[in-house]
Every structure is written in C-alpha cells, then in structure tokens.
N, C-alpha and C positions, 0 to 999 in steps of 0.2 A: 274664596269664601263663598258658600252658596246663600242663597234665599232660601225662604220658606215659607208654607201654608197655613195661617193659622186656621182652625175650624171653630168656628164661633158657635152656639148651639143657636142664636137670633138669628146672627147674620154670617155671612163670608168676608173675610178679608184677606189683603195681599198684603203682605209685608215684609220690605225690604234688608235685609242686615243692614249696619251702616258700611262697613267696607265693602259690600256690595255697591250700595246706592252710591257712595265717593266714584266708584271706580266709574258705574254710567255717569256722573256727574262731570268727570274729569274727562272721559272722552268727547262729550258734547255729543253724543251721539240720538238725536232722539227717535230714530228707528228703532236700533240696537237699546234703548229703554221700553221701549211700547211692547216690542217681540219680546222681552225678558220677563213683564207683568206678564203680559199674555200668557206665557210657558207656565208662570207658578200660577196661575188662576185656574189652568184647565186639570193642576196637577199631576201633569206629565198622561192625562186618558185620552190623549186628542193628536190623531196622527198631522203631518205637515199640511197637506192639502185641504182638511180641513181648517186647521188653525191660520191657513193664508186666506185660505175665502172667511173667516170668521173676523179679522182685520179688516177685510177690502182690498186686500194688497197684488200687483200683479205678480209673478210668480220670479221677474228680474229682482224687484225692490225685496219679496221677500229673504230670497239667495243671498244679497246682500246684508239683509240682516240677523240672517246666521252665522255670514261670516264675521260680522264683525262681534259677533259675543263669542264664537269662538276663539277668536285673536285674541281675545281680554282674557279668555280663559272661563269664562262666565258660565258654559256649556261644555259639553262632551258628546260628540253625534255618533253615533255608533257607524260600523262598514254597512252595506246594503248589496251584497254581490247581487248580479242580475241572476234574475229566476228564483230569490230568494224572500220570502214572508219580510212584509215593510217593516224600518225599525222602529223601536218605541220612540217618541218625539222627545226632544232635545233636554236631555238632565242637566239639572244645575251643576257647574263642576265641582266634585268635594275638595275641602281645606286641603292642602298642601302639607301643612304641619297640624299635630294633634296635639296642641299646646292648649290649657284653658286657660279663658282670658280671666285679667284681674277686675272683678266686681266690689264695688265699694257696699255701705251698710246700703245707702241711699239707692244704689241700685234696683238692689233684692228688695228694698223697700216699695221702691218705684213698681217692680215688677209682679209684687204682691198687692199692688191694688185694687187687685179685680180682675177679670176679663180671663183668657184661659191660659194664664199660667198658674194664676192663682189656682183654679178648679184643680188644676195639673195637680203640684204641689200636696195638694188635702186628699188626693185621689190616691197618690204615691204613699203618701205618711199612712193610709188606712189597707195598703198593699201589706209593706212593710213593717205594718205594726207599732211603727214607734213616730217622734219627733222627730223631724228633718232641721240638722242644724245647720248655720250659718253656711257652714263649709258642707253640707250636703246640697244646699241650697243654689248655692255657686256652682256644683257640680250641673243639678238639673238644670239650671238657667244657662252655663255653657250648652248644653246640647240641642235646648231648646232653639238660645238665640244664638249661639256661635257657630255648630252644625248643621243646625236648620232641620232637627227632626221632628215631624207637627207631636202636638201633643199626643194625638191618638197612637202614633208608632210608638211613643217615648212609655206610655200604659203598655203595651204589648211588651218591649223590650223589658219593663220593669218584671211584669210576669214570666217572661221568657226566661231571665236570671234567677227569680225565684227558683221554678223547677228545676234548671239546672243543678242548682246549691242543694236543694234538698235532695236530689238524686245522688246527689255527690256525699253530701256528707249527714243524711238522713232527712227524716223529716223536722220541721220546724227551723232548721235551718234559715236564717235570710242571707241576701246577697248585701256588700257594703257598696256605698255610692261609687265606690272606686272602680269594684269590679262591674257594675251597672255601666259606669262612664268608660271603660275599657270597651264593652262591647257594645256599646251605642259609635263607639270611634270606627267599629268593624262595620256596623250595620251602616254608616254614612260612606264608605268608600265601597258599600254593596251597593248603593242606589235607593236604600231602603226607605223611599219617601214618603210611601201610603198604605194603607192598610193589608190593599192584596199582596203588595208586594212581601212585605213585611211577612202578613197569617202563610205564604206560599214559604216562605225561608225557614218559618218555625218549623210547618209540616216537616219540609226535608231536613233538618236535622234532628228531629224526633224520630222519622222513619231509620236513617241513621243510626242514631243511639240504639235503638231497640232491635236493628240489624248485627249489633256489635257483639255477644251475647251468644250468638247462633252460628257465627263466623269464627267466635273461638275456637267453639265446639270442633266444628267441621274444620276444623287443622290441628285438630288432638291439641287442644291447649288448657283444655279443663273448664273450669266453670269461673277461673280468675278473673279478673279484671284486668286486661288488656292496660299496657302500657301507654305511656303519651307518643312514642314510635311506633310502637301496634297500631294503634287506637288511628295514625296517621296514616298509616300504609292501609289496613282493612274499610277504614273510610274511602279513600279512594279508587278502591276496589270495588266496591259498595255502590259507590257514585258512578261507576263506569258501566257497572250493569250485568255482570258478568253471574251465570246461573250457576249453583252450585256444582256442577260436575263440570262443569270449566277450572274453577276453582280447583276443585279434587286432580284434576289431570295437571293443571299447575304446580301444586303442590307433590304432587309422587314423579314429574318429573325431576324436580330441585332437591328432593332427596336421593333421587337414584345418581342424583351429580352430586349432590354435596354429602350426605349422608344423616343430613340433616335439615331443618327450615332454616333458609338462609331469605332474610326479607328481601334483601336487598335482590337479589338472584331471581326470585321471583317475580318478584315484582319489575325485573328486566321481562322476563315470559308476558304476565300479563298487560305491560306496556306496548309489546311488538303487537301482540293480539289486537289489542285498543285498537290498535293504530291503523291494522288490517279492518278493523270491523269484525272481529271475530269474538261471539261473546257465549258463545251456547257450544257446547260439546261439538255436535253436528257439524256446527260451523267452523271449530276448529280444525276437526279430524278432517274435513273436505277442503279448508283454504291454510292451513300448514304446514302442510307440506313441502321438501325441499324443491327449489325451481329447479324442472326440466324433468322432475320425478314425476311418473304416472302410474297409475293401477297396475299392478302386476298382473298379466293374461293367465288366467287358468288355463294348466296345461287338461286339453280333453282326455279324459279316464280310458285306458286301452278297454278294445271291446270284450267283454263276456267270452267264453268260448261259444255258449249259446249266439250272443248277437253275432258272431264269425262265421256261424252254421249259418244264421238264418242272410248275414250279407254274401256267403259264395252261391246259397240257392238264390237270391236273385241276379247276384250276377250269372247265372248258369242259367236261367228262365230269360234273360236279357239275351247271352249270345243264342241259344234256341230260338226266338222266337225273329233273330235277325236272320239268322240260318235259312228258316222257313220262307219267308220273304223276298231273300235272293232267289231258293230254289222258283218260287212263283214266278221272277221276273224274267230268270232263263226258260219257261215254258212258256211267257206268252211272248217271248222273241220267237220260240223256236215256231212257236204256231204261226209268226205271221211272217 
C-alpha cells in the first residue's frame, strides 16, 4: 500500500494511508517512519544525499533506513550500475492487488468535507459534465486514498481518459469512472505520482497515438484503424525508435520470406535489431551483417588498351634509362 501527497492550495501536507501507517506502526521502527514522511514530503524531487543531509542523518543510519522500508516493501529502489545517471529517490511501493476498497456513506461523507478531495471531486463532475454518484465517488476516493494518486495526477488522468474516449469513439464522448479507475490502476504501478511524471507519460502516448496513422501507411495497410495486435506491435516499434527505412527494409524482408506481413516475423527482425542497437537504415546495412562476412573487394577493372600503351612506354622509359646508367658506371670504372 503506498502513501501519498496531498496538495493543499494554503498549505502542504503528508498523509499517510492507514495500512501504510499500521505497517510503520507495527514494525516500531521510527527511522524507517521519519525516512518514509521524509520521501512523500519531498515528492519523490529530491535525490539520496540530499534527503540524508536534509534529516541530519550519517550516511550508515541512513542505509539502514532504506533498508528497512524496503523489507516492509514500503519502497522500490531502482539499480544504479556504476557510471550510470543517479536513480530517482525511493518510490512508495505500488498495491499489490487492484482491488477497491469498501467505503461506507459515512466515509465519502467524511471525505467530502472539505479540503482537496472535495475540490478534487467538483473539479471531476465539471470535467465530465455530469453528477458523480455514490459509486463513482468510491471509485475517486479508492484512487485518491487507496492508490495514493495526489489530486493533481488524478485531474490529468481524468483528462487523459477524456481524449482518449473521444478519439475513440468521437467527440463528446466521456470516459465511465470505471475506465478512469482501470487506468489510474496502470498509472500507479507506472510510478505516476506527480505532475511531470504524469504531463511526460501523456506526451508519449499521444506522440504514440498520432504515430500510428503514419505507420499504417508505410506497410501498405491503408488508412484503417490498426488493430488492438497492430496497435501493439507498431507501438513498440514506435517506442524503440526505429526511422522509417528501417521499418521499410524490415518489412520487404518478411515479405520476400513469407510472402506476406507476417507480425510476428517481423517483429523477430526488428527485436534482433533493438537489441544490436541498430535503428537507422545505415546502421543496419553496416552492423547486420552475417558474422565473419566482410565487404566484398572490388575486383580492379583490366587496363584500357590505351592505359597498356601508356604502362609498357613506361616501363620501356624505366629499362632505358637503367640501361644508361650502367652504361655510365662501366665508363667511369673503365676510366679509372
């Protein structure tokens, strides 16, 4: 179960879930509680070594108190091989199960008294244009408090869904709380806890979507609408980088094998490629090649009859003028 940030417009505050707060309760730990505020306070913008001298803490006591929130499961540290850009500092670890919890009237009561869920809430209903009922209600308040996504991601996410819906199935279209809560479930085991991270995920899958469209094209597939298998495979094709005449040389390989677009085939080609680091035509023709194969030597063009003329007069100027030279060396022996 993670924490979460609320953003107050007055003020800031930290607030704990309660299966969070049980869990530092129940270890007794109160390093491993102070490092865990600490984490949700700086919003995950605050590398280690900061956040240890921001404590006071020596750099053994703090060691320790990562590990013990990682052992609870409280966190997720990412790898940091050497030589490698430092990692983001310590995420809360996402739910386990994407189950929502049971909220009583009294709850949503409680939790519409004010403060920013309420705001949340009035902010959503004038999104979506309608009354948020009881059971949409319990949806936003799982996300809020069950998931731990602040308000301001849970706005973006709600817009996020809009456009999709209406892209999908026109304009005016909205999204139901259901499909909202589906990918608010994705965006919690992305990490997606703050704004940037959040505006950076939209960007690329909007770049995405409006990449999809153009990639039809360019494998003769028409102007359709790409399948939920297409749509999967072209996406991560997409996502890997690869310039369209990579693509192109992909694709007329797998036909000249299969005879046809065969995804799956393909997408064996441009997975080897990935893997190589080969994403640009260039890069492929120069690094896919079979091992132990090299450039083929151009064989040199026989000469001209002209250039034959003009190589036996030098070599007939070559032996003359070596000819001359001995002659010279036997006269000035002879002379002396």
């Amino acid at each position: 179960m993670s924490g979460y940030v609320l953003h107050l417009p007055e003020d800031e505050s930290v607030v704990l879930s309660g299966p969070v707060a049980r869990r530092l309760v129940e270890s007794g730990d109160g390093d491993a509680a102070l490092l865990y505020i600490a984490v949700l306070r700086n919003r995950g913008s605050i590398d280690d070594e900061r956040l240890r001298l921001q404590l006071g803490w020596p750099a053994e006591r703090f060691r320790r108190g990562l590990d013990a929130l990682a052992g609870q499961g409280l966190i997720a540290r990412p790898d940091c091989p050497a030589g490698q850009p430092a990692p983001q500092p310590p995420a809360p670890a996402q739910p386990a199960a994407e189950q929502r919890p049971e909220y009583t009237r009294a709850d949503l009561a409680r939790a519409l008294e004010g403060g920013e869920f309420a705001a949340l809430a009035n902010a959503v209903e004038g999104k979506l244009g309608k009354k948020l009922t009881t059971r949409d209600l319990a949806v936003l308040l799982g996300l809020y408090d069950e998931q731990g996504l602040p308000a301001d991601v849970i706005f973006l996410l709600v817009g996020f869904c809009s456009e999709q819906i209406s892209a999908q199935f026109g304009e005016g279209r909205r999204p139901t709380l259901r499909q909202i809560e589906k990918e608010g479930f994705a965006w919690a085991r992305l990490g997606l806890m703050n704004q940037e991270r959040a505006a950076a995920h939209i960007k690329k899958v909007s770049q995405r979507r409006e990449a999809l469209p153009r990639l039809m094209r360019l494998l003769r597939l028409g102007e359709r609408a790409p399948s939920p298998g297409e749509e999967k495979y072209l996406a991560a094709w997409n996502d890997m980088g690869f310039d369209d005449e990579a693509l192109l040389r992909a694709y007329d390989k797998t036909v000249l094998k299969c005879g046809e677009l065969r995804w799956q085939y393909m997408n064996s080609i441009l997975s080897s490629w990935h893997k190589k680091g080969l994403h640009t035509l260039a890069e492929v023709e120069e690094g896919d090649r079979p091992t132990g194969s090299a450039k083929p030597r151009r064989r040199a063009a026989p000469p001209s009859p002209e250039g034959r003329r003009e190589a036996g007069g030098a070599v007939q100027e070559d032996l003359a003028r070596l000819e001359r030279f001995r002659q010279q060396l036997r006269r000035e022996k002879e002379e002396t």
